[in-house]
C-alpha positions as CSV (number, residue, x, y, z in Angstrom):
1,X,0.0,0.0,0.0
2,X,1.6,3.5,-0.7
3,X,1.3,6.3,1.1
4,X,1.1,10.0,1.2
5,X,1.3,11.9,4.8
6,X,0.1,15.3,4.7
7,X,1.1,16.1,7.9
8,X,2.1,20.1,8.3
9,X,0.6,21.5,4.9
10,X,-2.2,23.7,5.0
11,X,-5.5,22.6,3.9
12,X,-5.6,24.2,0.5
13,X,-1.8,22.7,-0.2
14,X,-2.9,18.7,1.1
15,X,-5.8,18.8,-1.0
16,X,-3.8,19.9,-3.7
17,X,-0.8,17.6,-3.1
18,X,-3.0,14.7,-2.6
19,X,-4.8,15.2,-6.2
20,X,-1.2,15.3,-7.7
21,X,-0.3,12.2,-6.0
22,X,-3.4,10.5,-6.7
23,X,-3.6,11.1,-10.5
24,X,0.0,10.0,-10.5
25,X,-0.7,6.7,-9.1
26,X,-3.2,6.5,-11.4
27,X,-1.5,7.0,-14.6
28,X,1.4,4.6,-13.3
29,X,-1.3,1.9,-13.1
30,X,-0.4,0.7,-10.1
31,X,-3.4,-1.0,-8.4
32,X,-2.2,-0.3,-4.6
33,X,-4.8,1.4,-2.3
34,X,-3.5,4.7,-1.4
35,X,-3.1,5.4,2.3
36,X,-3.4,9.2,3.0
37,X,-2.2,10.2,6.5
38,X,-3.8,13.5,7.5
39,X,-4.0,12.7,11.4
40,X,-6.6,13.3,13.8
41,X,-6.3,17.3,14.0
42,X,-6.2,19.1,17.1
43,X,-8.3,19.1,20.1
44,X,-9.4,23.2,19.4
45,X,-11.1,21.6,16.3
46,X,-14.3,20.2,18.6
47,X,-15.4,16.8,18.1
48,X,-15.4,16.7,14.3
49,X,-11.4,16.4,14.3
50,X,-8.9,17.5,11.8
51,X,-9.5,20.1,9.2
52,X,-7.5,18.2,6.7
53,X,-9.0,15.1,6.8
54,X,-12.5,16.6,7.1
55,X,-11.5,18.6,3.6
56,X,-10.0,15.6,1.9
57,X,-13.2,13.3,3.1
58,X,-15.5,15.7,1.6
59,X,-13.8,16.2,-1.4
60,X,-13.6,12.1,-1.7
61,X,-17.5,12.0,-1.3
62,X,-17.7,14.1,-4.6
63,X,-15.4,12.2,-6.4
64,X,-17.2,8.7,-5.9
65,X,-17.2,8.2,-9.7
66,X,-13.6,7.9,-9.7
67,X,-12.3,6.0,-6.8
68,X,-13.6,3.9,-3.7
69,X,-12.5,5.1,-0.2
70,X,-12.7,4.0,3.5
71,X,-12.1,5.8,6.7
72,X,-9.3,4.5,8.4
73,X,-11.6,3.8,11.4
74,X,-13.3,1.5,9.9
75,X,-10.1,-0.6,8.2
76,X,-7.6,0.2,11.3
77,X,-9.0,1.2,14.2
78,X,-7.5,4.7,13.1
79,X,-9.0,8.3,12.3
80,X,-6.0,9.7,11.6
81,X,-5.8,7.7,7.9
82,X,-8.3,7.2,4.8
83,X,-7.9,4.8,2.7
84,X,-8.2,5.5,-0.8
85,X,-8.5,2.9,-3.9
86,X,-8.3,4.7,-7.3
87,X,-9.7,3.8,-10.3
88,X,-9.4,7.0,-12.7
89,X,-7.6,10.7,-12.9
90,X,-8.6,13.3,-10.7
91,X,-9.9,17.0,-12.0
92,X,-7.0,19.1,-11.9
93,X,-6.4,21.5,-8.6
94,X,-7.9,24.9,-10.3
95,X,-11.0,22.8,-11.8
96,X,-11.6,22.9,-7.5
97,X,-12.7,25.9,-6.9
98,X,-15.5,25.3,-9.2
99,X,-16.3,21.9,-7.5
100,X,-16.4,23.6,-4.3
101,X,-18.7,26.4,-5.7
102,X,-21.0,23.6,-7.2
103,X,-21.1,21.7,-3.9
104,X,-21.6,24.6,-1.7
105,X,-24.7,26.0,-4.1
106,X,-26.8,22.7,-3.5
107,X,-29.4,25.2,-2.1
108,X,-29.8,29.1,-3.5
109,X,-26.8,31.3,-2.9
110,X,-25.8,35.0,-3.7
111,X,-22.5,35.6,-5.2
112,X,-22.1,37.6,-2.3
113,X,-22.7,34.3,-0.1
114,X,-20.3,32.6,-2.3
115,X,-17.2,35.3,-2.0
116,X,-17.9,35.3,1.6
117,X,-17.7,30.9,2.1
118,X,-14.5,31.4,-0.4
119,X,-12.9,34.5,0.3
120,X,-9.0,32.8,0.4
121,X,-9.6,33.2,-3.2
122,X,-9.8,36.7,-5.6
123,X,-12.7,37.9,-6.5
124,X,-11.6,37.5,-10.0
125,X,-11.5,33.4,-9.8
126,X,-14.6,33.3,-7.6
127,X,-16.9,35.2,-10.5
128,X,-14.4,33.1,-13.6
129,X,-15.7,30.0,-12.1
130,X,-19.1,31.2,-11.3
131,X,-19.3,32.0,-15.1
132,X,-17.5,28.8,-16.4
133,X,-20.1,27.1,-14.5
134,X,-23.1,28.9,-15.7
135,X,-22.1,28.2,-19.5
136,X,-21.4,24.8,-19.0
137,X,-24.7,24.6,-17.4
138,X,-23.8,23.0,-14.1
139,X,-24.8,26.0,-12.2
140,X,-28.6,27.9,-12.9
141,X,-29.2,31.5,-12.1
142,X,-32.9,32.4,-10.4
143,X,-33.7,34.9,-9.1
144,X,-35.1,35.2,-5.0
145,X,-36.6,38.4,-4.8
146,X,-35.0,41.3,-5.9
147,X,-31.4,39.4,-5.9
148,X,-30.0,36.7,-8.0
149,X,-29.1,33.4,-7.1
150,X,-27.2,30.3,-8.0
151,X,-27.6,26.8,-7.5
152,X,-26.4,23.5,-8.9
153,X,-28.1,22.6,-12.3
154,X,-29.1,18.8,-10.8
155,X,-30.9,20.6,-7.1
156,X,-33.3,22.6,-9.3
């Protein structure tokens, strides 16, 4: 099994250094399961643990179509590791923003809801990938009294 420990990275860097290792397992067509070691996070976090493997979990859950994945809680006893199992190549890091914008607009949201949940990022790449997603139809504008709104193309 090969590994990947993302210990000490930010979240935006392990999410992004886990897609690169990921899609280059993948293209080496190894079949090993992938053990990504983000650890448990730290105790000011609450209940709900790490930020990092809480991110990279999430981000899994939306990219079921391409590979299988298992909580390390459930395979070891440990909560500190997911387990992933690949089967195809991963969207490339700034196609993320957009899946992150898609995921977060399952209900109605105001672009200025959406530069608020992603303000790490310029104004400039939140409305790019707003628009990218609106042509490509994935995200649908509607209006909600006086203001517009967006929301994932498959919620509506």
């Amino acid at each position: 099994m090969a590994e990947l420990d993302l210990h000490g990275h930010t979240v935006d860097e392990a999410l992004r250094i886990f897609i690169d290792v990921y899609n280059r397992h993948v293209r080496s067509r190894s079949e090993e399961s992938l053990r990504v070691i983000h650890g448990y996070g730290s105790a000011t976090e609450g209940l709900d643990g790490g930020k990092i493997r809480r991110k990279i979990r999430t981000f899994l859950e939306g990219a079921a179509d391409k590979l299988d994945w298992t909580p390390g809680e459930d395979l070891e006893g440990n909560p500190g590791v997911t387990i992933v199992f690949p089967r195809k190549i991963l969207p490339a890091c700034q196609n993320q923003l957009a899946a992150d914008i898609l995921a977060f607009c399952s209900i109605p949201r105001t672009e200025s809801k959406i530069a608020g949940e992603f303000r790490k990022k310029s104004a400039r790449e939140i409305k790019e990938a707003i628009r990218a997603l609106v042509r490509q139809g994935q995200l649908k504008i509607a209006a909600k009294g006086h203001r517009e709104t967006y929301q994932a193309a498959e919620k509506l």
